[in-house]
C-alpha positions, 0 to 999 in steps of 0.5 A: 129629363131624368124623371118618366112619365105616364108608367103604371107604377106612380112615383111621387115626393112623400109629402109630411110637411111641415115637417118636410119644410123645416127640414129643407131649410135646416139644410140650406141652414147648413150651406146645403142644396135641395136637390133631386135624388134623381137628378145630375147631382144627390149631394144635398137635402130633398124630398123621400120618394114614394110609390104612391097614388092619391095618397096611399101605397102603390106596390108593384103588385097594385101597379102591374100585376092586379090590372091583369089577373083576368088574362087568361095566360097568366099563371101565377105559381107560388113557392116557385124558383125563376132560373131563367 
């Protein structure tokens, strides 16, 4: 419900278990939940969320702008101010 589905930029939970595990469960050792920080309710201990694909780093760029530099009406200007 409070997560999208199917978008170019991947986001996913970082996986570093077992780290991750004990972590949790220290936190449930402290009367904690484990929550969704996406969710109804971020007070708690969860899993950091990462804009990954397979494994490595997805950037917005990777995402969004790579699968169409070959359109001819994208220009890409550098050093430039956006006013509008």
């Amino acid at each position: 419900k409070y997560h999208g589905k199917g978008g170019e930029l991947t986001v996913t939970d970082a996986n570093y278990a077992p780290l991750l595990d004990n972590f949790l469960r220290g936190g449930q050792e402290l009367g904690y939940d484990t929550v969704d920080f996406n969710g109804d309710k971020q007070q708690g201990f969860g899993p950091d969320q990462v804009t990954q694909k397979s494994g490595v780093r997805c950037s917005t760029y990777k995402a969004f702008i790579e699968p169409v530099l070959s359109r001819k009406n994208l220009h890409i200007l550098q050093y430039s101010v956006v006013e509008k």
